[in-house]
N, C-alpha and C positions, 0 to 999 in steps of 0.2 A: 137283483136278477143274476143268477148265475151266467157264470160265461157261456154256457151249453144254448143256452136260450136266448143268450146275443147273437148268437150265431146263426143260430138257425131264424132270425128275422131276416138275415140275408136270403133266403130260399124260397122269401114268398114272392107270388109269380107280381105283384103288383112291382119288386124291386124290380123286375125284368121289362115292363112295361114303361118304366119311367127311364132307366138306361139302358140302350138299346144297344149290343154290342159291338165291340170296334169292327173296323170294316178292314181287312189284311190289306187291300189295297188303294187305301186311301194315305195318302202323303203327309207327314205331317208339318206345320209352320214353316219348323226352322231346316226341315228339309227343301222344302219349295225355295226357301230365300238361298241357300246355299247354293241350289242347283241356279238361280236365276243369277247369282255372281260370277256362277263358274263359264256362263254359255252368254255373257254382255259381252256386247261388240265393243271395241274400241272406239272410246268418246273423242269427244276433245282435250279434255281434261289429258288424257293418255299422250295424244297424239304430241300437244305441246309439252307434257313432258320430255315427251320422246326425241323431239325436236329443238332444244332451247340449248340443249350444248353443238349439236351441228351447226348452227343458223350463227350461236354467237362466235366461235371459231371460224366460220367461212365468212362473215363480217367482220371479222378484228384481220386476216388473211388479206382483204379486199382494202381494207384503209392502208394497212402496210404495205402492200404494192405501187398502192396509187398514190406514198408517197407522206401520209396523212401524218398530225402530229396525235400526241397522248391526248389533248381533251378531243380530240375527233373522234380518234377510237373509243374514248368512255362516251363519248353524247353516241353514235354508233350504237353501240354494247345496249345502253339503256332504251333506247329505241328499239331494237330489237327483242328485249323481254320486255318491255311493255305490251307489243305489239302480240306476242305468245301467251302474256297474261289475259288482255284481253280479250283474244280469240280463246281460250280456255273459259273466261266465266263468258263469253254469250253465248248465246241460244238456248237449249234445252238442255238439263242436266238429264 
């Protein structure tokens, strides 16, 4: 078959029929997921990142005051990001 004739089986109204043309305003995929990344509120997951160098600096600050020795402030320390790990993996992702 010549290519002339390949071509023009594109033109028949039945190809039109079976693919029905794009729609200009319709979104695609991996637009949808990009925009749904860009507009997520901040999780937990965030929050305890956000949070695990404040909390263990104002707790290693707190044993130091009060006097504490080095395994208080590491058992402290550890507590402390356990406690940020934790609240990070519960509830809903």
């Amino acid at each position: 078959m010549p290519p002339r004739e390949e071509l023009r089986s594109l033109d028949r109204r039945r190809m039109y029929e079976i693919f029905a043309p794009l729609d200009a305003d319709e979104r695609l995929p991996r637009e949808l997921l990009l925009e749904g990344r860009r507009f997520r509120s901040v999780g937990r997951r965030e929050a305890a990142g956000f949070l695990w160098l404040p909390a263990l600096l104002l707790s290693l600050t707190a044993v130091a005051w009060m006097g504490g020795s080095a395994p208080a402030a590491i058992g402290v320390a550890a507590v402390v990001l356990a406690s940020l790990w934790l609240f990070a993996h519960s509830g809903k992702r």
